[in-house]
N, C-alpha and C positions, 0 to 999 in steps of 0.2 A: 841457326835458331836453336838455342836450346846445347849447344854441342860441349863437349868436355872442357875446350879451349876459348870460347867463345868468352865476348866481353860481357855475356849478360847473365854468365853466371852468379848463382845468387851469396853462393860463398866470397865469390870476389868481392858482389857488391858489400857484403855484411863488414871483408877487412876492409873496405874503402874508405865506407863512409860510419859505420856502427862502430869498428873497434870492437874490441874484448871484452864479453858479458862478463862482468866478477862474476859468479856463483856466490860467492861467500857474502858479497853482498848484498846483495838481492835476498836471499837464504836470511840474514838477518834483520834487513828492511821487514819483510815479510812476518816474521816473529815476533817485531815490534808492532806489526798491526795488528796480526790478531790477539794480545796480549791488550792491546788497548782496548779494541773491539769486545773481546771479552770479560772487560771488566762491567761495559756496557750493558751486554745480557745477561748476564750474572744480575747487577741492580735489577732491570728491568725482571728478570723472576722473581727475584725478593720482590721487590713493590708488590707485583700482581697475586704472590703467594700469598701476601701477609693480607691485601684487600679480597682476598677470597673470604679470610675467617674474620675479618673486622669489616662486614657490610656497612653498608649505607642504610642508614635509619634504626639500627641494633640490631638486637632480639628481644622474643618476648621471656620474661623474665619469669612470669609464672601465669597461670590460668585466667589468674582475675583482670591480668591485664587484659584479655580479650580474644587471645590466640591459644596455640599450642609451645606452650613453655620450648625452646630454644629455637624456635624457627625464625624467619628473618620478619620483619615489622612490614618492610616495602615490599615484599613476596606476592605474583601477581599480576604487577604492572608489564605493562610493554618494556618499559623505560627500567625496570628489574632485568626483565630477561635477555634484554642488549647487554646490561652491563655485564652479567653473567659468560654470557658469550664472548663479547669483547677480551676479561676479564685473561678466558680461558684460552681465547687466540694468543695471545698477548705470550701467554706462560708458555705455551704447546712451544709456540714459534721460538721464542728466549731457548727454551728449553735445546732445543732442536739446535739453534744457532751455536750455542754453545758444544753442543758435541761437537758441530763440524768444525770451529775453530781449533778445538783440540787437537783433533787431524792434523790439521793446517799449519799449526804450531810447532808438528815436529818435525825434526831436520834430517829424519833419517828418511821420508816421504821424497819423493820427485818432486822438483819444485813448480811444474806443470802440473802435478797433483793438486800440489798445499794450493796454486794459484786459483784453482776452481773449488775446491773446498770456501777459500775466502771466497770467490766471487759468488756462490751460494749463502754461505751464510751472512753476508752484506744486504743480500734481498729478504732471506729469512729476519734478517733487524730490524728492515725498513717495516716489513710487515707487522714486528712486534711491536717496534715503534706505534706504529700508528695505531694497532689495538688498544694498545696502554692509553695514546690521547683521546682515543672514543669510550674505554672503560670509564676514566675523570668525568669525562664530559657528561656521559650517562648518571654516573653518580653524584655527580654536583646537581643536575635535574633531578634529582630523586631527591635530595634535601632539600632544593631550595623551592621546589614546584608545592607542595603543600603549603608554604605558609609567608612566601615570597609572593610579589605584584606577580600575575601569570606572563605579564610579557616579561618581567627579568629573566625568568627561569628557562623561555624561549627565545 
C-alpha cells in the first residue's frame, strides 16, 4: 500500500494515464485568460467610475432650483442609497479583481500561484458583475419611478 514499487503510485499513475503537463502551455493558456478577464474589469470600473460622477436624476444647478447647487437631485431615497452602494461594490470589487489578475498574468509567478490568483479574481468578477446589474437596476428605478406608471418602475 502505498510502497515505492507499488502499482498505485501516483507518479506512475500520472505517466499512464495524464502524460506530460506542458508548463509552457498552460503558462500561456493562463495569460490569455486573465488578459481577457481583464479587459472585463477594467470596463466594469470605468462604467461604475464614470456613473459615480454622472448620477441619476443630475444635479442641482443652482439654489433656485430647490436644493443645494451641486448635490444630487435623487439624494435621499432608499433606491439612491442602493445605487450608491451597489455602485461602489461594483468599483471596490473591478478594482481589486484587477490587481489580482495582474499577479496572475505574470510568468515569472508559480503557476499554482497565478491558478489561485485567477480563481479569486473570477469570484471578485462575479461579484462586481453583479453590483454593476443592481447599480442599472437601482438607477433605472430612480428615473423612471417619478414619472413612469408605479408598476413599470417595479
Amino acid at each position: 500500500m502505498g510502497a515505492p514499487a507499488g502499482g498505485s503510485r501516483s507518479d506512475l499513475f500520472r505517466e499512464k494515464h495524464i502524460g506530460e503537463i506542458d508548463e509552457e502551455k498552460k503558462s500561456q493558456d493562463l495569460a490569455n485568460t486573465t488578459q481577457a478577464m481583464g479587459i472585463v474589469s477594467v470596463l466594469i470600473a470605468t462604467v461604475t467610475f464614470a456613473s459615480a460622477f454622472t448620477l441619476p436624476g443630475g444635479y442641482y444647478q443652482s439654489a433656485t432650483d430647490g436644493g443645494v447647487p451641486g448635490t444630487p437631485i435623487l439624494a435621499g431615497s432608499y433606491a439612491f442609497s442602493a445605487f450608491i452602494l451597489a455602485d461602489a461594490l461594483a468599483f471596490i470589487f473591478s478594482g481589486l479583481a484587477s490587481f489580482f489578475l495582474a499577479i496572475a498574468g505574470m510568468p515569472a509567478i508559480d503557476l499554482s500561484v497565478r491558478y489561485e490568483y485567477t480563481s479569486v479574481s473570477t469570484v471578485l468578477l462575479r461579484v462586481s458583475g453583479g453590483s454593476l446589474m443592481a447599480s442599472f437596476a437601482f438607477g433605472l428605478y430612480l428615473v423612471l419611478a417619478p414619472t413612469a406608471v408605479h408598476s413599470i418602475a417595479t
